[in-house]
Every structure is written in structure tokens, then in C-alpha cells.
C-alpha positions in Angstrom: 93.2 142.4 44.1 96.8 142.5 45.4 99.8 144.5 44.0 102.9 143.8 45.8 105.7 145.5 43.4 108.2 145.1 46.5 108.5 142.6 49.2 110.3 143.2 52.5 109.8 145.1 55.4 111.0 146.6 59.1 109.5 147.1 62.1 108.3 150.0 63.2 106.1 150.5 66.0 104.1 147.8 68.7 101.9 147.0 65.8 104.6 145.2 64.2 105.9 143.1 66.7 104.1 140.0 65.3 103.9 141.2 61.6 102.2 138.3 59.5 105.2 138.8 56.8 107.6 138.2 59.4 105.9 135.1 60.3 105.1 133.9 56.9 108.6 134.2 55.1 110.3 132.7 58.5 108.2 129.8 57.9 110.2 129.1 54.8 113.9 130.6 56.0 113.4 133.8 54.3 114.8 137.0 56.1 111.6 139.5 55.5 113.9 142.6 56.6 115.5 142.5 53.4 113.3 144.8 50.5 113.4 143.5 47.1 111.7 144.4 44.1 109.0 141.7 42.7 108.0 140.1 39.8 105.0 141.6 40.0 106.2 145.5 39.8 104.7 146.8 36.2 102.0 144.6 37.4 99.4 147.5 36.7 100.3 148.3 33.1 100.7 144.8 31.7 98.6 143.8 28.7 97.4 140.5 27.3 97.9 139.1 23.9 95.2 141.2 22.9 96.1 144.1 24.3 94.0 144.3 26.6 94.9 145.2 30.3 95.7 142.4 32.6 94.0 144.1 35.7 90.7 144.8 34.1 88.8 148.4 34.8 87.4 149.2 37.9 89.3 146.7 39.8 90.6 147.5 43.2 93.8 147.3 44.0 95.6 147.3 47.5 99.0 148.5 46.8 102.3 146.8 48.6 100.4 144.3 51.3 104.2 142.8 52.4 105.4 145.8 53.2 105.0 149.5 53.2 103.9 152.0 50.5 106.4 154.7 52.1 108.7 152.8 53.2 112.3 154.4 52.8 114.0 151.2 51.0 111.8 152.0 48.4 112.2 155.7 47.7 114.0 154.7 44.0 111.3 152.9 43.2 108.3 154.9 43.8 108.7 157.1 40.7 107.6 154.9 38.4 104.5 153.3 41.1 103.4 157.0 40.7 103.5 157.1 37.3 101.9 153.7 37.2 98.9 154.5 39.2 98.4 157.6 37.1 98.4 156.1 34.4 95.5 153.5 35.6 92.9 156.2 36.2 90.5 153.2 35.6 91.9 151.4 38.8 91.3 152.4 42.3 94.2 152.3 44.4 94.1 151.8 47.9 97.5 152.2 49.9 97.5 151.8 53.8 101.0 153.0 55.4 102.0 152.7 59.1 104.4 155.7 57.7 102.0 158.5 57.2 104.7 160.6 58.6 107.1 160.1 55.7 103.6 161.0 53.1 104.4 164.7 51.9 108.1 164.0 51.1 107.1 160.6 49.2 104.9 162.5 46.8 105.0 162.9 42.6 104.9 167.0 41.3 101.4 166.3 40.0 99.9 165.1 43.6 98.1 168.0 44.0 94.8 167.3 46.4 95.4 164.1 45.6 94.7 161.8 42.7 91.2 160.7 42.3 91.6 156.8 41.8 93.7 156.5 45.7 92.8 156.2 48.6 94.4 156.0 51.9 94.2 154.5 55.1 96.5 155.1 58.2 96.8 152.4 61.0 97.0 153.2 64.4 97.0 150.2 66.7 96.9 151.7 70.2 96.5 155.8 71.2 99.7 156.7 71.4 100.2 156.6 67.7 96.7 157.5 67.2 97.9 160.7 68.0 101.4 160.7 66.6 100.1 159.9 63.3 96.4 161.3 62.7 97.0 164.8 63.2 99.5 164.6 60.2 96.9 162.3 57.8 94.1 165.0 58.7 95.9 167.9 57.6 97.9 166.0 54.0 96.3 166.5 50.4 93.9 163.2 50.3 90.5 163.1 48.5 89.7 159.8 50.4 90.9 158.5 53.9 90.5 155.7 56.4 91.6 154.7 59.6 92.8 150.7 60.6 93.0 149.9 64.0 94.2 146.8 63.4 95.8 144.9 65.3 93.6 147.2 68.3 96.4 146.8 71.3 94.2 149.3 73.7 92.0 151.7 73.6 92.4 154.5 71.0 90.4 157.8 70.7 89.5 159.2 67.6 86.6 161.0 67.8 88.4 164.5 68.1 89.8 163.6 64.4 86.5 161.9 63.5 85.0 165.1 63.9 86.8 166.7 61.2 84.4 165.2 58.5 87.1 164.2 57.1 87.9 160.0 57.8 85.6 158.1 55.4 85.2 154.8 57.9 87.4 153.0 60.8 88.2 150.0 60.0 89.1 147.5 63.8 90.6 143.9 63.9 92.8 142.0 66.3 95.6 140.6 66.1 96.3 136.6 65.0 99.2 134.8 64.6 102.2 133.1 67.1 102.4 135.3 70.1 99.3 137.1 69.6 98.0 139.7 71.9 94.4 140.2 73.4 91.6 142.3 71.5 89.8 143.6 74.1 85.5 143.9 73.1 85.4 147.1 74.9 88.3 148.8 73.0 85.8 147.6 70.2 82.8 148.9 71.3 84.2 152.5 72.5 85.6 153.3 68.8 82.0 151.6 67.4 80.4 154.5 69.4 83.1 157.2 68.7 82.2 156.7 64.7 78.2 156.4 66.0 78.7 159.5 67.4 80.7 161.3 64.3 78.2 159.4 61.4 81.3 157.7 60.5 81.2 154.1 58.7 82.5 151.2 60.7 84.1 147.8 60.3 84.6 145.2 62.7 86.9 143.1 60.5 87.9 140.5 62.6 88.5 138.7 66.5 92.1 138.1 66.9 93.6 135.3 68.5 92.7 135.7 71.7 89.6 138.3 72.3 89.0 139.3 75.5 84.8 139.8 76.1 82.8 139.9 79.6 85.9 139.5 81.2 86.7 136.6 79.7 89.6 135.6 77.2 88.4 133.9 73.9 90.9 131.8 71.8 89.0 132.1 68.7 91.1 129.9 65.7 91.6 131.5 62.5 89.0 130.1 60.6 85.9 131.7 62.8 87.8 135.6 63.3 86.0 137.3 61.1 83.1 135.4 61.4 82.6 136.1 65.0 83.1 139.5 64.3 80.9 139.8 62.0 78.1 138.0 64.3 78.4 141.0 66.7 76.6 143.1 64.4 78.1 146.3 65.4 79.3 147.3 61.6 78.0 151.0 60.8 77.5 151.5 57.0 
């Protein structure tokens, strides 16, 4: 499920030039650069008339998908997310940040290694921030990590951090939406054999908009994205 205590984001790097929040809230005049907190926020440790939880054990939760986990508007508020999540050791908590950068000075006293019920995935859409951002995630306190290439804007090399045994699976996905720009298969199939390579587990999530294969340019709609992708049959478990 999805926990989205605050809503409201800004742009921060290429991946975010056609952010689907952006697109969705302009559809009904709303400005998504201004953060707010939700309705939803002690979502987590609500109870039912019978005092029972209202996210049930062992339920997944993906942690602030309309914006980001670090982001700095929300620095007040992350306190009590903390103390939230520790409180849920029966919920896993996954939390996937564009700002992996901003990690070590975002975290509670008690962090340690790293709680046991989250996990983390960093995004890096093209190379360049593959290697901004992943020699920082490789050497933070985390039990569990991921990469997202998503959307994949060119080709990305991460085998050298693949390597380190520590990246659980790479998750890779293009990019849909107004103004959409082209996944390219190759870029798909290079990191597929990158994680082959490292015994790495790997995702082919979706096509994009426009996916670019044999030289030619797709327009795949919506509706068949992930279906195509999933008829390549390159996924690694």
C-alpha cells in the first residue's frame, strides 16, 4: 500500500522534468511545488473500532509516493515518520528518494545500521547521477537497498557498485506521460547484463511512452507498458 503523509514536491534533477505529480495536480489547477501535510500522516498508527491496526501486519508500505522522503520542506515533520515506522516493526517500509544525498543528516538517534522493517531504493535516471548519487547510498547504514532507473534517460553503468554485494535488485522503466522522452531497449538490455553479470535481481517494470527498439521508436499507450515489458522476458529473479 501507499502512505503519502505529505504531498508536494520540487524538481530536482532531468528525472523530474515530466514528474507524474506535476502532471496530475496540474490537471486539476493545483500548484504541486507547494508541500503540505496530508490527511493521511498518523496513517501507520491508526486503529479501528476494535483496536485493531488499520494497516494490518506484514503489509508493505511505500512511504511518500507524491513527493520525497528527504525532502527539505519536510525536515519538521520527519520526527514523528521516524517514530512512526519504529513503532510498526510489523510493517515493512519501503522509501525510494531522488535525495540520497541529504540521507545521513535526515536520520533518528536510534538509526543505527538501519532499521530492520525499511528498505531503500535510490533512483538514478541517466549516469551522471548514477554516479553522483550511488557512491553515497553504497557507503550509508542500510540493511536493504535497491536501485530505480526509472525513468532510464541513457545509458547508466552500475556494475562497479553492483559489485559491492551490496544492491539487492535494479529496478528499469521509462518514462510516460505528456512530453515523454525515449527508453532506449539497449540502455535496457546493457544494465539486464550488468546485474547478470553481478547475480543481481532485475526488473524490467515498464516501456515508456515512446521505446525505442531495433532502431525503431514505439509509441506504446499506457495500458500495454508494463505488459510489453514484461513480454521481453528479461526479468532476473
Amino acid at each position: 500500500m501507499i502512505w503519502n503523509p505529505w504531498h508536494g514536491c520540487h524538481k530536482y534533477s532531468a528525472g523530474c522534468a515530466h514528474c507524474y505529480v506535476y502532471r496530475r495536480d496540474g490537471w486539476i489547477g493545483k500548484d504541486a511545488s507547494q508541500v503540505v501535510k496530508t490527511a493521511s500522516f498518523d496513517l501507520p498508527v491508526r486503529k479501528n473500532r476494535q483496536g485493531e491496526w488499520k494497516i494490518p501486519p506484514g503489509e508493505e508500505v511505500y512511504a511518500v509516493m507524491t513527493s520525497d522522503f528527504f525532502l527539505e520542506d519536510a525536515d519538521p515533520w520527519r520526527p514523528e515518520i521516524w517514530e512512526m515506522i519504529r513503532e510498526r516493526q510489523d510493517l515493512r517500509f519501503i522509501i525510494i528518494t531522488k535525495r540520497i544525498l541529504r540521507f545521513s543528516a535526515c536520520l533518528p538517534p536510534d538509526w543505527g545500521e538501519g532499521y530492520e522493517n525499511v528498505r531503500v531504493g535510490c533512483t538514478c535516471e541517466n549516469g551522471e547521477e548514477a554516479a553522483r548519487r550511488l557512491p553515497v547510498f553504497l557507503s550509508l547504514p542500510i540493511r536493504e537497498r535497491f536501485v530505480i532507473a526509472e525513468p532510464l534517460l541513457g545509458p547508466v553503468l552500475l556494475e562497479p557498485y553492483l559489485q559491492s554485494g551490496k544492491i539487492l535488485s535494479v529496478i528499469v522503466g521509462g518514462e510516460s506521460g505528456e512530453g515523454a522522452r525515449v527508453c532506449d531497449y539497449d540502455w535496457v538490455l546493457d544494465i539486464h547484463d550488468q546485474c547478470k553479470r553481478s547475480g543481481v535481481r532485475f526488473h524490467f517494470k515498464q516501456t515508456g511512452l515512446h521505446f525505442k527498439k531495433d532502431g525503431r521508436i514505439y509509441t506504446v499507450p499506457r495500458r500495454f507498458q508494463m505488459e510489453q515489458a514484461r513480454k521481453a522476458g528479461i526479468d532476473l529473479a
